[in-house]
N, C-alpha and C positions, 0 to 999 in steps of 0.2 A: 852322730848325735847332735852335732852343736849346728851342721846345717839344718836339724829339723825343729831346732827350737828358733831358730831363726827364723823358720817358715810360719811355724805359732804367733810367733812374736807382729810378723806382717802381718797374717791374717787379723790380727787383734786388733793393729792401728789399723786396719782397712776398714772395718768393723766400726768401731769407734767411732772414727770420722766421719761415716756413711750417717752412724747414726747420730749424729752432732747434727748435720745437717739437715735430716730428715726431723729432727726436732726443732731449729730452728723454723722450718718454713711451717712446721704444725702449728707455732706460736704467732703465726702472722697472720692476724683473720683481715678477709676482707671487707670494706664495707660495701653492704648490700645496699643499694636502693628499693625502696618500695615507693607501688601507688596504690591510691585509693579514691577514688570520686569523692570530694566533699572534705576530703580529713584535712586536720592539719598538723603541724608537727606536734600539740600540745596534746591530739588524739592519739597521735601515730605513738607517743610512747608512752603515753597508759596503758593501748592495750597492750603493746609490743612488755609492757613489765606484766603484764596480765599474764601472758601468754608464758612468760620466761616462770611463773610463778608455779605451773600448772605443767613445765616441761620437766622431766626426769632430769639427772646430770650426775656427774662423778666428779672427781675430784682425780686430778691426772699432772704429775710432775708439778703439782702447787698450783694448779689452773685449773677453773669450773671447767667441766667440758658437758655442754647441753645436748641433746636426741634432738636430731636433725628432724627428722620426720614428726616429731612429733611439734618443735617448734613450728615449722614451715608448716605445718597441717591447722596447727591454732591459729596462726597468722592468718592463714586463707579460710577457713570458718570467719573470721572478722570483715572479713572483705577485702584482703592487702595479695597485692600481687610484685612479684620481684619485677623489676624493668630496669633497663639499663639506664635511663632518660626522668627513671622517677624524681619526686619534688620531694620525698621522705627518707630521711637517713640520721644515724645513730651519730651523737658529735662524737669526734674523733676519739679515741681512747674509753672509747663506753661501748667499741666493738664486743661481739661474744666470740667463744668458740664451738663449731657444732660439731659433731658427730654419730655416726647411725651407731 
């Protein structure tokens, strides 16, 4: 008996742990670059709050969490395309989180 509560007991902190850490890296958005011909950063985040305005979201471990596709889809209606190299990006801490 007391080897298999011990066995519970592992699996639990195995458990745990996993998912510690699978929460922390949920909490770590990246920032995206965008481009756009012509924009500039004072456009890029009107629409970009336009778009956050008009996307669905939850509310997950005390964090907005926004619909991927639905952002990315109003984005690109605007005319913003992600790129690695882009001139548009979100100041640091004004990251979102997304998910489908």
């Amino acid at each position: 008996m007391g080897g298999q509560m011990a066995k519970n007991a592992l699996v639990l902190c195995t458990v745990m742990l996993l998912s510690s850490c699978a929460a922390q890296q949920a909490q770590q958005p990246q920032i995206v670059r965008w481009s756009k011909p012509g924009a500039d950063q004072t456009e890029f985040m009107r629409d970009r709050y336009a778009c956050l305005q008009d996307t669905p979201h939850r509310l997950a471990a005390g964090t907005l969490v926004f619909n991927e596709g639905v952002f990315m889809g109003c984005m690109g209606a605007r005319g913003y395309q992600t790129s690695a190299d882009g001139s548009l990006a979100v100041p640091r801490g004004s990251e979102i989180y997304l998910a489908n």
